[in-house]
C-alpha positions as CSV (number, residue, x, y, z in Angstrom):
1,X,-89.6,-70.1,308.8
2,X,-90.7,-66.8,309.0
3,X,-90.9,-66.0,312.6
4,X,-87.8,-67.9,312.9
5,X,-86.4,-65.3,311.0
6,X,-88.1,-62.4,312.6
7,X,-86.8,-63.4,316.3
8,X,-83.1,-64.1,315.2
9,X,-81.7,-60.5,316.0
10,X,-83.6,-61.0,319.3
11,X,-82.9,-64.2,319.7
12,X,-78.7,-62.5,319.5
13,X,-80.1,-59.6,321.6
14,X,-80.9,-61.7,324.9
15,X,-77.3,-63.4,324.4
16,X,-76.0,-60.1,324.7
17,X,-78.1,-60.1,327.8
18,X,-77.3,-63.1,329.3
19,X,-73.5,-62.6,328.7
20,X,-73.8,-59.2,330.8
21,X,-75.4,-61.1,334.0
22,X,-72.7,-63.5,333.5
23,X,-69.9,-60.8,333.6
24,X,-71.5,-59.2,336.5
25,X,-72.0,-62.3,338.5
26,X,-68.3,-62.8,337.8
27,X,-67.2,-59.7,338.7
28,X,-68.8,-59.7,341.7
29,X,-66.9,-63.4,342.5
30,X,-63.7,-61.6,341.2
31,X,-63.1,-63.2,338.1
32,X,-62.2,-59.9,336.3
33,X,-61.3,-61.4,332.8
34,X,-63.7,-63.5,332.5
35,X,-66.4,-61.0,333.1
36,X,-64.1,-58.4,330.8
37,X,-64.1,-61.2,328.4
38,X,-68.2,-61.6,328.2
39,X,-68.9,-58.0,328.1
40,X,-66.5,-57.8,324.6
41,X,-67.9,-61.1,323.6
42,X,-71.7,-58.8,323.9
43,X,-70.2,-55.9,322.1
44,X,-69.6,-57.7,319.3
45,X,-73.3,-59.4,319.7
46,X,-74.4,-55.3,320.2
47,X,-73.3,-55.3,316.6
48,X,-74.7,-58.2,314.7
49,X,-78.4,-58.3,316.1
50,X,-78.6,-55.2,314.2
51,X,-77.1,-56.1,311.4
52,X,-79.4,-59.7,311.1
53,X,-82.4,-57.2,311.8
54,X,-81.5,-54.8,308.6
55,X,-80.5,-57.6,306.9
56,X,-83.6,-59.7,306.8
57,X,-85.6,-56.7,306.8
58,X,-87.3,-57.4,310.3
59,X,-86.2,-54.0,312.0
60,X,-88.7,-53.1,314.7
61,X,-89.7,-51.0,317.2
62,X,-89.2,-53.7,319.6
63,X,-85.8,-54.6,318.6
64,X,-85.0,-50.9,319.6
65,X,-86.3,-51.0,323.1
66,X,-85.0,-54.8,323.6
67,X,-81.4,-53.1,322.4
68,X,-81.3,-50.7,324.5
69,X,-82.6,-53.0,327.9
70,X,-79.6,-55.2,327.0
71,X,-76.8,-52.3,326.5
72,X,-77.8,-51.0,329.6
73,X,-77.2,-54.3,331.7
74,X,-74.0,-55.1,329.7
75,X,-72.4,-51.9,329.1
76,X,-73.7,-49.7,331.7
77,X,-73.8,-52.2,335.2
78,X,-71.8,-54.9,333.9
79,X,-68.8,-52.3,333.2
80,X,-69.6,-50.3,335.7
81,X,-69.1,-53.1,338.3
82,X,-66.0,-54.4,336.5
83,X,-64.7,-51.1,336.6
84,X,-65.3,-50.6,340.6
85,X,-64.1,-54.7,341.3
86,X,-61.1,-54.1,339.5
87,X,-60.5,-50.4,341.8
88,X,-61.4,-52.3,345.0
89,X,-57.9,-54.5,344.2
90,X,-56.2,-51.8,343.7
91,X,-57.3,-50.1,347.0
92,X,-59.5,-47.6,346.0
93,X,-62.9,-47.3,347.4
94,X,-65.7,-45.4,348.4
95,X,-67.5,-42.4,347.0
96,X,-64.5,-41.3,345.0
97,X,-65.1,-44.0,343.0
98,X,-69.0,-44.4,343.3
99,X,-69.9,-41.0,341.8
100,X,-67.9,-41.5,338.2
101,X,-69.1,-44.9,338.2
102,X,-73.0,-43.5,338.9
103,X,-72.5,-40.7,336.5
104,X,-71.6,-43.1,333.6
105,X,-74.6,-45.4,334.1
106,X,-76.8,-42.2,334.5
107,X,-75.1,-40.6,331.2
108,X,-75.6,-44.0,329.3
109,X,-78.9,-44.2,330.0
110,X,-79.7,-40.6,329.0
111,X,-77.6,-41.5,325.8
112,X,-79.9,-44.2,325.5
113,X,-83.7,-42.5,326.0
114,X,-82.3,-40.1,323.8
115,X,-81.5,-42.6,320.8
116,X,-85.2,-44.0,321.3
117,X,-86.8,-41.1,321.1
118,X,-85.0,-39.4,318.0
119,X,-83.7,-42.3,316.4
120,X,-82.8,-42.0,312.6
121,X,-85.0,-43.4,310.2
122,X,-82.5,-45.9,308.4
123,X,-79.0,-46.5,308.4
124,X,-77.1,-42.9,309.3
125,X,-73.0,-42.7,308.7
126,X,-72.9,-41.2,312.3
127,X,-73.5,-41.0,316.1
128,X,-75.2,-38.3,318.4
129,X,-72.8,-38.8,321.3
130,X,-70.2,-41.7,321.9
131,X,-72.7,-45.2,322.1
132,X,-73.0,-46.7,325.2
133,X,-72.2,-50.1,323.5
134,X,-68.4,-48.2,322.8
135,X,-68.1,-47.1,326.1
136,X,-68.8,-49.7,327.8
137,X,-66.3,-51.7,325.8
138,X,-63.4,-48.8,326.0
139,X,-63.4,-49.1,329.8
140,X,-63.7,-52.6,330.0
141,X,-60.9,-53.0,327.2
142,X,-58.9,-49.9,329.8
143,X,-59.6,-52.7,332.7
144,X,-58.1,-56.1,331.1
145,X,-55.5,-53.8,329.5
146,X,-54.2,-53.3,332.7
147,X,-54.8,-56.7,333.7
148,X,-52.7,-57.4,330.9
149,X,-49.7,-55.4,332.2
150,X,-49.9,-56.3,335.6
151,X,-51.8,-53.2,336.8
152,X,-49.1,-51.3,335.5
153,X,-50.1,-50.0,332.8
154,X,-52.1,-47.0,334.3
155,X,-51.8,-46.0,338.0
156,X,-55.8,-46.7,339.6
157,X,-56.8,-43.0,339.9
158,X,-57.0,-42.8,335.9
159,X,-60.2,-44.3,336.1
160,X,-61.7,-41.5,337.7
161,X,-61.2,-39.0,335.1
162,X,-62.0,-41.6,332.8
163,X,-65.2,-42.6,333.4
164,X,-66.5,-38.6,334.3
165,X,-64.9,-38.1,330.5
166,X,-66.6,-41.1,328.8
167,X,-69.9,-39.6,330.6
168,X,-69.9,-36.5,329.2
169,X,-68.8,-38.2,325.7
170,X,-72.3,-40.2,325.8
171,X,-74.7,-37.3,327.2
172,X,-72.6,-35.1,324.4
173,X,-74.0,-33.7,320.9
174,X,-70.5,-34.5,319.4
175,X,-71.2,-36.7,316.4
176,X,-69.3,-40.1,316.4
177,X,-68.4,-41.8,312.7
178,X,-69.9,-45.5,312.4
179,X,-66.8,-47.9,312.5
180,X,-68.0,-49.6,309.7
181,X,-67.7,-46.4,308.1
182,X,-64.5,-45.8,308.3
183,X,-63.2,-49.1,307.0
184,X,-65.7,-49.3,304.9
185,X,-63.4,-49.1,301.4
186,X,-61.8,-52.9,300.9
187,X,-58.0,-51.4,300.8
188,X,-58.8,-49.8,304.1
189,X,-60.1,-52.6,305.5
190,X,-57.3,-55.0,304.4
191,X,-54.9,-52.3,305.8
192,X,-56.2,-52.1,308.7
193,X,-56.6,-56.1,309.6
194,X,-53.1,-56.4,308.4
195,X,-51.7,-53.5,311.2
196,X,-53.9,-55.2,313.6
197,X,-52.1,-58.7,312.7
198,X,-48.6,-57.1,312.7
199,X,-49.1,-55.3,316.0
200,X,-50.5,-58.8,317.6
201,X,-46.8,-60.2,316.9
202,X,-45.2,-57.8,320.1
203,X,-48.8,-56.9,321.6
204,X,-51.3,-58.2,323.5
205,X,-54.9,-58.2,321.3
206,X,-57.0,-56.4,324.2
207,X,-54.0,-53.9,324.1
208,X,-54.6,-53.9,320.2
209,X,-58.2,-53.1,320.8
210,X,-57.8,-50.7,323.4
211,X,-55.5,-48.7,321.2
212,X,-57.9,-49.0,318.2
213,X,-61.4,-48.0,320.2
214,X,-59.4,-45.0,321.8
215,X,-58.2,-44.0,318.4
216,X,-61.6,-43.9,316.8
217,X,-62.9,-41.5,319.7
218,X,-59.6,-39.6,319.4
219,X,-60.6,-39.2,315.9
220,X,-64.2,-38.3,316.7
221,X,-63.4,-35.7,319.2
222,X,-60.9,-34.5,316.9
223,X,-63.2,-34.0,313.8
224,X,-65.6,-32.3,316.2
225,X,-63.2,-29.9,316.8
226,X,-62.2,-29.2,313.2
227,X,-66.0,-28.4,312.1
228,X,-65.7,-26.4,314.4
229,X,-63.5,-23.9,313.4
């Protein structure tokens, strides 16, 4: 029973894994919301292997490294190549597109090396940089948003900026609140949910959840700014 318990949060880690070589297998073939789909379904996996592992009390050293093999498969290729499927359709191609795609791989990885080697001892209320786990989702959320809208809802080119912008949030120093965090209170959280409910009645839920990742990192970047002053 008690190795059982100590490889659960692994056991969550390598789904997490597998779902990312699913979503870029189906990328690859095309299949753009099923491979968005898997990458989200990870994220939320991202989340709950390290909750399991802090909640049986079987953190590790290994978990860490495991964590960061699988966000770099699901979040870093698997949205990178969902990214650069979805700009093929649209008609853009080539190195315009390769170098923000590279530089977000290479910044989430740095992100990465850089949590392992500083990594807080114990539970921390924020971020060094924007997680590669959240970027990965806010671009894939950006892709079936658009999906969503018909390829409407932003012209192809955004990406571009997008991704150079998400880079520079990971390799960044700008601290990042932990969602959990911020709806941590039970009024906020019940607030929250309920908005999120509401806003499902005229909106599509990856539209929902695009809206709410970009407004946590809105808030992030704009905290930054005001400890600034």
């Amino acid at each position: 029973m008690v190795s059982v318990r100590r490889s659960l949060p692994s056991a969550v880690s390598f789904a997490n894994l597998i779902c990312g070589m699913l979503a870029i297998v189906l990328a690859v073939e095309g299949e753009l919301w099923y491979a968005g789909a898997l990458i989200l379904l990870g994220y939320l996996l991202d989340g709950l292997d390290g909750i399991l592992a802090r909640r049986l009390g079987v953190a590790s050293d290994f978990g860490i490294q495991l964590d960061s093999i699988v966000d770099i498969v699901n979040f870093g290729a698997a949205s990178a190549i969902l990214v650069i499927q979805h700009l093929r359709i649209a008609g853009l191609r080539g190195w315009a597109v390769w170098i923000p795609v590279l530089l977000f791989v290479m910044a989430g990885a740095y992100r990465l090396a850089r949590f392992n080697l500083y990594a807080p001892k114990g539970k921390t209320p924020d971020t060094l940089g924007l997680t590669i786990s959240t970027s990965g989702a806010f671009v894939t959320l950006a892709v079936l948003s658009n999906l969503s809208a018909g390829s409407r809802l932003f012209p192809a080119w955004i990406f571009i900026p997008l991704l150079i912008i998400v880079a520079g949030l990971m390799a960044s120093r700008i601290r990042f609140p932990e969602f959990n965090h911020m709806i941590r209170h039970r009024w906020a959280s019940v607030g929250f949910l309920s908005a999120c409910f509401a806003l499902t009645l005229v909106l599509q839920p990856v539209i929902i959840w695009f809206s709410v990742t970009t407004g946590y990192i809105s808030f992030g970047l704009a905290r930054a700014v005001v400890r600034s002053l």
